[in-house]
C-alpha positions in Angstrom: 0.0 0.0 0.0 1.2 3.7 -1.0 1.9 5.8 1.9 1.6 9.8 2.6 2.7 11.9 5.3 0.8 15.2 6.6 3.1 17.9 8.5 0.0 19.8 10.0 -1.7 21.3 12.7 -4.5 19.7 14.7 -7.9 21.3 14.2 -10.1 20.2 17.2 -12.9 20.2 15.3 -12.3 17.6 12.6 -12.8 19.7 9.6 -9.5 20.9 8.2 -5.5 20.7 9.6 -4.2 16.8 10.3 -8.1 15.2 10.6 -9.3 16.6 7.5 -5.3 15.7 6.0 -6.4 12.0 7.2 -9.6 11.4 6.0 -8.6 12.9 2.6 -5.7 10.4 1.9 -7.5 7.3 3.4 -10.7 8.0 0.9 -8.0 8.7 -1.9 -6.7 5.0 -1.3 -3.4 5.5 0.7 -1.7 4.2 4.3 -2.1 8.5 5.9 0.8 9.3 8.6 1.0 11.9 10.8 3.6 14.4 12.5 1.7 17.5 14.5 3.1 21.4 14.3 0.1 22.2 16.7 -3.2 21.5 18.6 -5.2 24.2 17.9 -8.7 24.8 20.1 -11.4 25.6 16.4 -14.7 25.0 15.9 -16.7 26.2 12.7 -17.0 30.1 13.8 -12.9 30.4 14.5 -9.7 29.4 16.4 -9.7 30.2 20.2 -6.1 28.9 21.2 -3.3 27.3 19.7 -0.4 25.2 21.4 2.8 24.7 19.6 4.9 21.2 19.5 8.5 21.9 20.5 10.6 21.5 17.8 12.0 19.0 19.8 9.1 16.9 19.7 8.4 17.7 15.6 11.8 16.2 14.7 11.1 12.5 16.7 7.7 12.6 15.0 9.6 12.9 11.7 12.4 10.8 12.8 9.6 8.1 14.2 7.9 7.9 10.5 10.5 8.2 8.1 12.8 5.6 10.1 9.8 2.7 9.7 7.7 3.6 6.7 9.0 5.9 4.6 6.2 7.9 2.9 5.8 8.1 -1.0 4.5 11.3 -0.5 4.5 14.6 1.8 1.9 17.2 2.6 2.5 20.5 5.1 0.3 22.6 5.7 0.1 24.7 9.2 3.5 25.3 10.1 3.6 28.7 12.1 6.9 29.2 13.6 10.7 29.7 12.1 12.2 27.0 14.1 9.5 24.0 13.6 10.0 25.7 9.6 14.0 25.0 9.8 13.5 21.4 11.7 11.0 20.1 8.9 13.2 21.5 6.3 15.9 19.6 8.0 14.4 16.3 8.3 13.0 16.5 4.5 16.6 17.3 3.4 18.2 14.4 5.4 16.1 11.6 4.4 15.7 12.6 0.9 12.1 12.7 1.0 9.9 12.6 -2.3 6.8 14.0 -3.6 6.6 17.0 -1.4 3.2 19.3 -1.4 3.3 22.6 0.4 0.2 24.6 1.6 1.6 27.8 2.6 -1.0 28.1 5.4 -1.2 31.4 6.3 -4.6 32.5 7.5 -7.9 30.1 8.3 -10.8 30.2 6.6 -12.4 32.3 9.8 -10.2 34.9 9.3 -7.3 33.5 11.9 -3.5 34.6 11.1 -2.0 31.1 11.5 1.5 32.0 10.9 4.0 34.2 13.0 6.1 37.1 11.5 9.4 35.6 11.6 7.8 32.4 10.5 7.3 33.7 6.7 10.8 34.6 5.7 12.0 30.8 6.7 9.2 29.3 4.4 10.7 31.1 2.0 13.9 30.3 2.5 14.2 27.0 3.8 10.5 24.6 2.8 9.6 26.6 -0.6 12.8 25.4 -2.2 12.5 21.5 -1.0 8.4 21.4 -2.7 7.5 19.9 -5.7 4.8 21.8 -6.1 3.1 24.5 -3.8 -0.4 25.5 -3.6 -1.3 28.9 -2.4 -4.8 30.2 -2.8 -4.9 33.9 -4.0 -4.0 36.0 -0.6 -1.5 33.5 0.0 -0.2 34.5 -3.5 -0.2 38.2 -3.2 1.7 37.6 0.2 4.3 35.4 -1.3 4.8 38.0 -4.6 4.4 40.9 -2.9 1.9 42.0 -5.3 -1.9 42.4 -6.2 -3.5 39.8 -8.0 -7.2 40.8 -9.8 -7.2 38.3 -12.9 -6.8 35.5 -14.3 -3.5 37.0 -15.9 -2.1 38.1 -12.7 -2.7 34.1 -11.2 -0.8 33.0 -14.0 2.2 35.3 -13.6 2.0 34.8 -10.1 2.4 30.9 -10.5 5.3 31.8 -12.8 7.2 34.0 -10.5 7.1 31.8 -7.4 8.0 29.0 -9.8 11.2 30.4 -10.9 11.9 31.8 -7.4 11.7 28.4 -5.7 12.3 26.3 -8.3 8.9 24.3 -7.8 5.9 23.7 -9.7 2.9 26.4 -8.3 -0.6 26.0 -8.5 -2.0 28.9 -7.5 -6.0 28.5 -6.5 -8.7 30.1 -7.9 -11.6 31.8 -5.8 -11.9 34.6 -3.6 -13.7 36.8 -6.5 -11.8 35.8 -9.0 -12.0 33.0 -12.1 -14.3 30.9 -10.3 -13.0 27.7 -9.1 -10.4 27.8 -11.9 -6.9 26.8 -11.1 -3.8 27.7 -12.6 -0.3 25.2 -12.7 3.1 26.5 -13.5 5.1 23.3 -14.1 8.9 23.6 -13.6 9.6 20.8 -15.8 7.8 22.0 -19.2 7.3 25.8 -18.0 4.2 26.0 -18.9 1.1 27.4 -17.4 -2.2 24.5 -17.3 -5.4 25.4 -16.6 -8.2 23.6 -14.3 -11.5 24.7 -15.0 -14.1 24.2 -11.8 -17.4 25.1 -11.5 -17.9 27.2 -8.3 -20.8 24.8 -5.7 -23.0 27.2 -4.1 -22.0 25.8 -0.5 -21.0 28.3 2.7 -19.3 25.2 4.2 -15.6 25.5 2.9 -13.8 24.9 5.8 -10.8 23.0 5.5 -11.0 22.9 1.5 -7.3 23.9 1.3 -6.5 21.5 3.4 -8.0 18.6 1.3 -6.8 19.6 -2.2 -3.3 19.3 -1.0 -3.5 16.2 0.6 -5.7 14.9 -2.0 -2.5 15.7 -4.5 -0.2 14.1 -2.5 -2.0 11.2 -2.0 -2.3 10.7 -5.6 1.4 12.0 -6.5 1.9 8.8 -3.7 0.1 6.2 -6.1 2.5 7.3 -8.9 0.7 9.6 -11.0 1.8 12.9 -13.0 1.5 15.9 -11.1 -1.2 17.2 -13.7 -3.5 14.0 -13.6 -2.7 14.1 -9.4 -4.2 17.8 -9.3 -7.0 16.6 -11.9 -8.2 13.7 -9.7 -7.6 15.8 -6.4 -10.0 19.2 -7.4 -12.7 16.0 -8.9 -12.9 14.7 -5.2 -13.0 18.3 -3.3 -16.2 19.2 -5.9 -17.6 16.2 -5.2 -16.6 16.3 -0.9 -18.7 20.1 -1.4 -21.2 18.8 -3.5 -22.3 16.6 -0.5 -23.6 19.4 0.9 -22.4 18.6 4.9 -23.6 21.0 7.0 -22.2 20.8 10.1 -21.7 23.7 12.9 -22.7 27.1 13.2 -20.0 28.7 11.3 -18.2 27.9 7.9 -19.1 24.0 8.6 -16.7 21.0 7.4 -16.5 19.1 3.7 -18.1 15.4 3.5 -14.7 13.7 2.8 -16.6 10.5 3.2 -19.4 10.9 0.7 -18.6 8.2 -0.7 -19.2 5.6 2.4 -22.3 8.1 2.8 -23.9 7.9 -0.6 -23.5 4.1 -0.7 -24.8 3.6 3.1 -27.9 5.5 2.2 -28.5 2.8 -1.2 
């Protein structure tokens, strides 16, 4: 069986962070494995507290996995300090890891900053480099470029500059006003901009949607496919996880990763 690892904080609620990271990769047919950057206190309407694992602590997570069953892929999302940044980027370095999918968490979906100041710089520096492919949503974008993005134009030059600056493929989500659900890919390898068309599901509950796209593309980039057909396959199961229609909470409720098991139980 194909295995994935998710680098991620722990969202107490179940709908985004290491849970959602979980459920994603199981229903997308691959062994999930875990190492937390945080618990964080979150429901639905927002993040009350968050606790940090030592960096300490992050490294024997790491060193615990990849010693015993080595991942065919890697997903990190909610990283928010420099040094858990520098021990990750450490670890991924030393055991040559493979198939590496960043989500340059920055912000929830509540509104929550999720990432101190000093933090940014090192994702920069030291994870942004070691990706295969990142996947920033539009603010995340702007924050990484340094620049405004109102078009579909500006996604695609955005994908291309944080491409050539890290030397990774970007995919840089659609949303947020702009293009609909369309997603843009600048691939490193044939420099070339590719387009994923989506059709934006009239459903409020898009908490933890990040989240799931990138684990979805690791786990497939873990069962061997191109990074194109891995995206492809990914944004097909988080339209069909919103399509379900969960609502759950009083706030910006969670996806049904399981709609599967759940349209098949209610045959």
């Amino acid at each position: 069986m194909r295995t994935a690892l998710s680098i991620a904080g722990s969202d107490s609620s179940g709908g985004a962070g290491i849970q959602a990271d979980i459920k994603t990769m199981t229903m997308n047919g691959v062994y999930a494995m875990t190492a937390i950057t945080a618990l964080t206190a979150q429901n639905t309407c927002g993040v009350r507290g968050i606790v940090e694992t030592s960096p300490d602590f992050l490294g024997q997570q790491l060193d615990a996995v990849f010693e015993d069953i080595f991942p065919d892929a890697v997903k990190i999302g909610m990283v928010s300090s420099k040094a858990l940044i520098e021990v990750i980027a450490e670890k991924l370095k030393f055991y040559g890891a493979k198939h590496v999918v960043v989500d340059p968490v920055m912000v929830a979906t509540s509104g929550a900053r999720l990432i101190e100041d000093g933090a940014l710089d090192a994702l920069k520096r030291k994870l942004l480099p070691l990706a295969t492919v990142i996947t920033p949503n539009i603010p995340e974008a702007e924050i990484l470029t340094d620049s405004s993005i109102k078009d579909a134009v500006g996604m695609e030059q955005a994908a291309r500059s944080l491409s050539a600056k890290y030397g990774c493929s970007t995919l840089v989500k659609g949303g947020h006003s702009i293009n609909d659900a369309n997603d843009v890919l600048f691939t490193i390898g044939a420099r070339k901009e590719i387009w994923f068309q989506g059709k934006r599901i009239s459903n409020p509950n898009t908490h933890g949607t990040g989240c799931t796209l990138s684990s979805a593309i690791a786990a497939n980039l873990a069962k061997g496919m191109e990074l194109e057909e891995a995206i492809e396959n990914a944004k097909a199961y988080l339209s069909a996880a919103l399509a379900a229609m969960l609502d759950l909470g009083r706030g910006s409720g969670p996806l049904a990763h399981n709609y599967k098991i759940l349209s098949e139980s209610s045959r």
